[in-house]
BALOBA-1460 file (C-alpha; in Angstrom, 3 decimals):
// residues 195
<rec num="1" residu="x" x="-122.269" y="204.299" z="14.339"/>
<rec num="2" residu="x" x="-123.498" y="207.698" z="14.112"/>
<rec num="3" residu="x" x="-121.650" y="209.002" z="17.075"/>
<rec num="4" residu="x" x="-118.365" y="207.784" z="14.753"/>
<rec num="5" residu="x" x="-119.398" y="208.644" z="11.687"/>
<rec num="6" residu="x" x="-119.923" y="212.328" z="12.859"/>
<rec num="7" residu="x" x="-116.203" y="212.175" z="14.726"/>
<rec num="8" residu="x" x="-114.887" y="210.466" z="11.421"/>
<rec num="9" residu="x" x="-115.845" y="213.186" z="8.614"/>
<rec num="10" residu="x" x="-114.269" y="215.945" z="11.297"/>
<rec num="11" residu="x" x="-110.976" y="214.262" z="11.899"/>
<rec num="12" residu="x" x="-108.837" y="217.492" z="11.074"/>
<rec num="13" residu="x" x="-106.694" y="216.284" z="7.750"/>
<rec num="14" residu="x" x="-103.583" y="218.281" z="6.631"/>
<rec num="15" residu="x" x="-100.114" y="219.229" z="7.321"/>
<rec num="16" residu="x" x="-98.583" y="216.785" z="10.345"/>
<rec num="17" residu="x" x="-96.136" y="219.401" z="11.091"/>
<rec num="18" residu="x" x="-99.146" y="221.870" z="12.240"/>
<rec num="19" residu="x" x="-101.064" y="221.534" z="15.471"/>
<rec num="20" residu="x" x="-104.159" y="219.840" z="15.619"/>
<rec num="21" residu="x" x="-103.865" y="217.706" z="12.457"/>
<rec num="22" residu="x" x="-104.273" y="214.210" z="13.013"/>
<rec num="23" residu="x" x="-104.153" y="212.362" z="9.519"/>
<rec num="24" residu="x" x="-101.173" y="213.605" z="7.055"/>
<rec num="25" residu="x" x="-101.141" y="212.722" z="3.192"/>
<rec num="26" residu="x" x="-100.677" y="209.063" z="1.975"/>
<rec num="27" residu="x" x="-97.560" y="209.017" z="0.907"/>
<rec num="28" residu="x" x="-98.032" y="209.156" z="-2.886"/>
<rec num="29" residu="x" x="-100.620" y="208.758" z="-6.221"/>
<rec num="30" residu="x" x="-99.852" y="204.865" z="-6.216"/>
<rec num="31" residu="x" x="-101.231" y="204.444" z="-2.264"/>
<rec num="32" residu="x" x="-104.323" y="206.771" z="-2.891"/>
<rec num="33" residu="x" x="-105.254" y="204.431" z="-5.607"/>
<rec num="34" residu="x" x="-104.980" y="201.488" z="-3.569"/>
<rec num="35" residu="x" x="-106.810" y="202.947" z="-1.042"/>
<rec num="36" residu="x" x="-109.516" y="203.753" z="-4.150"/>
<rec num="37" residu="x" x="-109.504" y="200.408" z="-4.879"/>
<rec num="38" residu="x" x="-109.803" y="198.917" z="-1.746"/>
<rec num="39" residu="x" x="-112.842" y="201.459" z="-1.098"/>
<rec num="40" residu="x" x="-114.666" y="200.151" z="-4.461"/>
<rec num="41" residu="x" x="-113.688" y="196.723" z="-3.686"/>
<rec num="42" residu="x" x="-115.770" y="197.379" z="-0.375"/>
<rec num="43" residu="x" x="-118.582" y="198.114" z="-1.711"/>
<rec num="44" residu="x" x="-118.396" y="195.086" z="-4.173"/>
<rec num="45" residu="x" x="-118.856" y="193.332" z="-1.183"/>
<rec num="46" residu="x" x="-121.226" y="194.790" z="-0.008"/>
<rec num="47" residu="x" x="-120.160" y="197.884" z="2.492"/>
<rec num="48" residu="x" x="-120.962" y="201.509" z="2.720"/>
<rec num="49" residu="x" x="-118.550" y="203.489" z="2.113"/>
<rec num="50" residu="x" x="-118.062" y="207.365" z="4.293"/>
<rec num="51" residu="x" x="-115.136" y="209.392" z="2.957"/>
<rec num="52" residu="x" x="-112.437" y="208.284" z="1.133"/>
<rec num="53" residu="x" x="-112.261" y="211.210" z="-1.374"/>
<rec num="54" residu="x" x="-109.073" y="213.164" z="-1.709"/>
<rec num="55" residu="x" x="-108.824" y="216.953" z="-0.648"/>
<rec num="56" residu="x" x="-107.370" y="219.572" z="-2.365"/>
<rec num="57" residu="x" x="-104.377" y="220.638" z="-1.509"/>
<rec num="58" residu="x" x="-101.727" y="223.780" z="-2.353"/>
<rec num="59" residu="x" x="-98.940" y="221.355" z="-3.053"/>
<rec num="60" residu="x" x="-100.336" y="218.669" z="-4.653"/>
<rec num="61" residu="x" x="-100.199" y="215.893" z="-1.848"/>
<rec num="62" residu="x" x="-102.476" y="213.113" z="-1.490"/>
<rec num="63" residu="x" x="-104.555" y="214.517" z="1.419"/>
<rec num="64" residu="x" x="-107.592" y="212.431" z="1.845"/>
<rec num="65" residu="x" x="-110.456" y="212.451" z="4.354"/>
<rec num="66" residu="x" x="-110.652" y="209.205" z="6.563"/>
<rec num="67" residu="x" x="-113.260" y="206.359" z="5.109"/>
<rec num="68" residu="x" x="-115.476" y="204.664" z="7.472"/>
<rec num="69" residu="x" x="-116.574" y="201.615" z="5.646"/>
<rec num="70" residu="x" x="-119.778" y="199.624" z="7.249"/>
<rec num="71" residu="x" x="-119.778" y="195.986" z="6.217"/>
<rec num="72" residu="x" x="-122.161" y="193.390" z="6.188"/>
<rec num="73" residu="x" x="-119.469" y="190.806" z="7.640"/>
<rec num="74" residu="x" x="-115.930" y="189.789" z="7.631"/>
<rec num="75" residu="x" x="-114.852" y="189.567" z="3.388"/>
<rec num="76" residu="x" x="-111.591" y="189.313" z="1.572"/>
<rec num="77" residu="x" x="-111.124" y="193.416" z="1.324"/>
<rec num="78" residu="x" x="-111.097" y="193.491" z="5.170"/>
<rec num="79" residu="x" x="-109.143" y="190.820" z="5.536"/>
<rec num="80" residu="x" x="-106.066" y="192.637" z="3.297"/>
<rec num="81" residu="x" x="-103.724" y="195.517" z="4.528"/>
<rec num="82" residu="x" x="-104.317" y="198.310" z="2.193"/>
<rec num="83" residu="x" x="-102.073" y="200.785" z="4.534"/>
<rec num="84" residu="x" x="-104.566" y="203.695" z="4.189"/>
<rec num="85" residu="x" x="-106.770" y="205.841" z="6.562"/>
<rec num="86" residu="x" x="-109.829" y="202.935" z="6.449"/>
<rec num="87" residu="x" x="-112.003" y="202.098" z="9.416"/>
<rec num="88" residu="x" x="-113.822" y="198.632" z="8.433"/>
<rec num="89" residu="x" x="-117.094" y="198.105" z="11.072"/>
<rec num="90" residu="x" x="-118.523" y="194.907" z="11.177"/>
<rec num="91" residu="x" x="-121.383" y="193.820" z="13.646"/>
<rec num="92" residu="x" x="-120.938" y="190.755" z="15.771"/>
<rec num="93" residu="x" x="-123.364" y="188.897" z="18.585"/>
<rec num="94" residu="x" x="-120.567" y="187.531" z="20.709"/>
<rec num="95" residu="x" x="-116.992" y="188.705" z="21.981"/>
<rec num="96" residu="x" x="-116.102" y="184.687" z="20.932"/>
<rec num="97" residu="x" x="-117.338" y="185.764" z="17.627"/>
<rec num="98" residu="x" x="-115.689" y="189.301" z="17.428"/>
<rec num="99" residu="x" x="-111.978" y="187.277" z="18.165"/>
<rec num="100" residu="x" x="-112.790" y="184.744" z="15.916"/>
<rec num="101" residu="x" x="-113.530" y="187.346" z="13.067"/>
<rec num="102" residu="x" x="-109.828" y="189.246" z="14.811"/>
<rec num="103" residu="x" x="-108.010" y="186.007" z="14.634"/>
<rec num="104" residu="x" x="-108.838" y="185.140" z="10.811"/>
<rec num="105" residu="x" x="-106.811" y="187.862" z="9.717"/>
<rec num="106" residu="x" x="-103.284" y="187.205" z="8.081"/>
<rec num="107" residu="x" x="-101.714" y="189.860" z="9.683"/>
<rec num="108" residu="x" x="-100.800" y="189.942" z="13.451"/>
<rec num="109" residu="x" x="-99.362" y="192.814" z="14.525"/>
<rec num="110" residu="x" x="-100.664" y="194.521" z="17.126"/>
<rec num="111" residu="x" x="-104.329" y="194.717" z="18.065"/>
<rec num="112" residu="x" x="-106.506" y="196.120" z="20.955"/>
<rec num="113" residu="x" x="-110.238" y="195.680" z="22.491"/>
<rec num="114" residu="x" x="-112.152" y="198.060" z="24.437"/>
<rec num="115" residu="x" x="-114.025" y="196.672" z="27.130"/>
<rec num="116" residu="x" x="-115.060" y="198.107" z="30.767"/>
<rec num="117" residu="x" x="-115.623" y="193.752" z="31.522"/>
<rec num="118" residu="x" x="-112.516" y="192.856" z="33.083"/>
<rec num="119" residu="x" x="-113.906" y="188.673" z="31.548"/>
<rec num="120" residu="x" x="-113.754" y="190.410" z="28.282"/>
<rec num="121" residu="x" x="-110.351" y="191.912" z="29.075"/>
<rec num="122" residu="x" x="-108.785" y="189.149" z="30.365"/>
<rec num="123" residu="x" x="-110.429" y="186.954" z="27.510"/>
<rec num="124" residu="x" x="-108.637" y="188.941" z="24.945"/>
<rec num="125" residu="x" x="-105.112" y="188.927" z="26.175"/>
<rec num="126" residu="x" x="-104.912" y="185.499" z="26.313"/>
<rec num="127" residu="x" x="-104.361" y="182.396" z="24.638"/>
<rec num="128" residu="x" x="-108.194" y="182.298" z="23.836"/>
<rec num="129" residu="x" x="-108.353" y="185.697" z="22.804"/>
<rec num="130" residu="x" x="-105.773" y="188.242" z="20.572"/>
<rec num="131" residu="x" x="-103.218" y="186.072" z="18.491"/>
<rec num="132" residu="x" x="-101.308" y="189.110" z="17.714"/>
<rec num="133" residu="x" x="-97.507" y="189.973" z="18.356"/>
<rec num="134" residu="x" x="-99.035" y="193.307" z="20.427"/>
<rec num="135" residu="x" x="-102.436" y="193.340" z="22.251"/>
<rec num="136" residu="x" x="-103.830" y="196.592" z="24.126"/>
<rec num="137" residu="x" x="-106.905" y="197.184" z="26.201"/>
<rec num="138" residu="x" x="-108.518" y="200.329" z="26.314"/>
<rec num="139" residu="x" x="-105.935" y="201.804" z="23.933"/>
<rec num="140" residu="x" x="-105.167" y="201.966" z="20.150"/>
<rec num="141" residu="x" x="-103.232" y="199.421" z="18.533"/>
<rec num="142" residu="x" x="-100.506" y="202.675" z="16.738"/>
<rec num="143" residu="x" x="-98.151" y="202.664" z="19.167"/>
<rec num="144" residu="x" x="-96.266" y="200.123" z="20.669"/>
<rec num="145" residu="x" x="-94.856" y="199.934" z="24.122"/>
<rec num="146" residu="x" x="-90.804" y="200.394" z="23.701"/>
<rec num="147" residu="x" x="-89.964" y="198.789" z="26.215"/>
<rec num="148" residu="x" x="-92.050" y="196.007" z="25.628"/>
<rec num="149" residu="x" x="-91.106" y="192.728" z="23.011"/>
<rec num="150" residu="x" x="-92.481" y="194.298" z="20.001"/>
<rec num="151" residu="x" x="-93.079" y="192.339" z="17.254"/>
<rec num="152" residu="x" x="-95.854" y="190.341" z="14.955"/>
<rec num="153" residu="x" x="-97.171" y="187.099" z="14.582"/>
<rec num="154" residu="x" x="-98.441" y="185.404" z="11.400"/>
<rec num="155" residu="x" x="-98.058" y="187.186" z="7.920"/>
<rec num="156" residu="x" x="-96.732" y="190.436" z="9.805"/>
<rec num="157" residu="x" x="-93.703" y="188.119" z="10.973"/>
<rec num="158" residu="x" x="-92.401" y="186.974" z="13.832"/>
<rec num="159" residu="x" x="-89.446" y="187.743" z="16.547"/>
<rec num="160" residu="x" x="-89.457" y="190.513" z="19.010"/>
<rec num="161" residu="x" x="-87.166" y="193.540" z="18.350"/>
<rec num="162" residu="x" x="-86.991" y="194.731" z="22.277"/>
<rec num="163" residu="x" x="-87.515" y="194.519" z="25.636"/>
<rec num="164" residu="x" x="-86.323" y="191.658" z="28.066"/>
<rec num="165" residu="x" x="-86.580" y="189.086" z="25.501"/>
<rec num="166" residu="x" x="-84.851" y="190.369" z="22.861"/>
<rec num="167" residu="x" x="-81.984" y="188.068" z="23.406"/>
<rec num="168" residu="x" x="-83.787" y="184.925" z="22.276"/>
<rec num="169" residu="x" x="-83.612" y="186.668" z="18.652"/>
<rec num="170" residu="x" x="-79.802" y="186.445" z="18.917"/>
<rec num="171" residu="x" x="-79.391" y="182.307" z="19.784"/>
<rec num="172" residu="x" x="-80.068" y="179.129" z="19.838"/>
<rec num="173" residu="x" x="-80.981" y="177.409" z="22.430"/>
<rec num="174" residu="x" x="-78.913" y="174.124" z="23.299"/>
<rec num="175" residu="x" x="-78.152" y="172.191" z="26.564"/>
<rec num="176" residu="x" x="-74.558" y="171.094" z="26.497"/>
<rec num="177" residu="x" x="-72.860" y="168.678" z="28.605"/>
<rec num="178" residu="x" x="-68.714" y="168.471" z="28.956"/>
<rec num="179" residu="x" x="-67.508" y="165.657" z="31.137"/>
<rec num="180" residu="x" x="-63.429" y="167.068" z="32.311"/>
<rec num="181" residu="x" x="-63.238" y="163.663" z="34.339"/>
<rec num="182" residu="x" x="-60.978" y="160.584" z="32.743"/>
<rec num="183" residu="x" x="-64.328" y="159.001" z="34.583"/>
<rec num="184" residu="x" x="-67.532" y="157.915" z="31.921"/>
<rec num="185" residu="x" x="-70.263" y="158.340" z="34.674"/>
<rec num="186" residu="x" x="-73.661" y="157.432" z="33.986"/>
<rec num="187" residu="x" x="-76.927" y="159.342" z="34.578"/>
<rec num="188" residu="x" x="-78.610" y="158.874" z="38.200"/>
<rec num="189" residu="x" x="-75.537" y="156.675" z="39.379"/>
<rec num="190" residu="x" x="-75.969" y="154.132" z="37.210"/>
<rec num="191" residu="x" x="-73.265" y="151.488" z="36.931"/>
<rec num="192" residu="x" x="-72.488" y="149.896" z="34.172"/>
<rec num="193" residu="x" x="-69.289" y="147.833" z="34.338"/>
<rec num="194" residu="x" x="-67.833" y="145.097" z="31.756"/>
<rec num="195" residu="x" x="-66.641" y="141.982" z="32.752"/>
């Protein structure tokens, strides 16, 4: 936690368009005050809260530096999207614990673990692990693979957008059957005739 929160307070904030800067501005007054109170409900519950605090700025955007929030375990503010530069950290004893707290959240869009245990790996991408639309290893959870199926799961909604099973968002499956004979044949040569 140190090493991070160190990295965390130097993450360089400002203009997207310049080199170098990695977080931009929220995108207006309404988001940095959801992102407020999503930081105050935090520590409601219980977390510590690093950063968070808006920086001044020659044209009035809502620049703010990155909050690190440590909390004592998985509680309804981390379990809502708040769409706002918020690390939540939560301690766990087990990685069936760690995708149990993963898996209780609503939303399921893309996720990601980083692991050098290929068990742990392999644990997490599949049906016992991730339950999300998207799940990485050893990579963040912001991008998405294009030509993968992208798409979410649960409250981030479902479908998949691309890749080689984007098809199955266009149809229905059905099995149909057309008989051109004047015949009525039966299944596995069956006969069935009327006296």
């Amino acid at each position: 936690m140190p090493r991070l929160q160190q990295i965390w307070a130097g993450v360089p904030v400002g203009n997207p368009l310049e080199d170098g800067v990695l977080v931009g501005p929220l995108i207006d007054g309404a988001s940095f005050q959801g992102m407020q109170a999503a930081l105050a409900a935090a520590r409601e519950q219980g977390g510590q809260v690093q950063g968070g605090e808006r920086l001044e700025s020659p044209d009035g955007a809502f620049y703010v530096r990155p909050a690190i929030v440590e909390m004592p375990g998985q509680t309804e503010i981390t379990l809502t999207e708040t769409f706002a530069p918020i690390l939540y950290v939560m301690r766990y004893s087990s990685l069936d614990e760690a995708i149990a707290l993963h898996n209780a959240a609503p939303q399921g869009l893309s996720s990601s673990i980083f692991t050098n245990d290929l068990r742990e790996a392999e644990t997490f991408l599949s049906a016992a692990g991730s339950d999300c639309g998207i799940v990485n290893v050893n990579i963040g959870p912001s991008g998405a693979e294009i030509g993968g199926a992208f798409g979410g799961e649960k409250e981030t909604g479902g479908g998949r957008e691309s890749g080689s099973d984007a098809w199955r968002n266009y149809m229905r499956r059905a099995t149909n059957t057309i008989n051109y004979s004047r015949e009525l044949p039966l299944a596995q040569g069956i006969n069935f005739s009327m006296p």
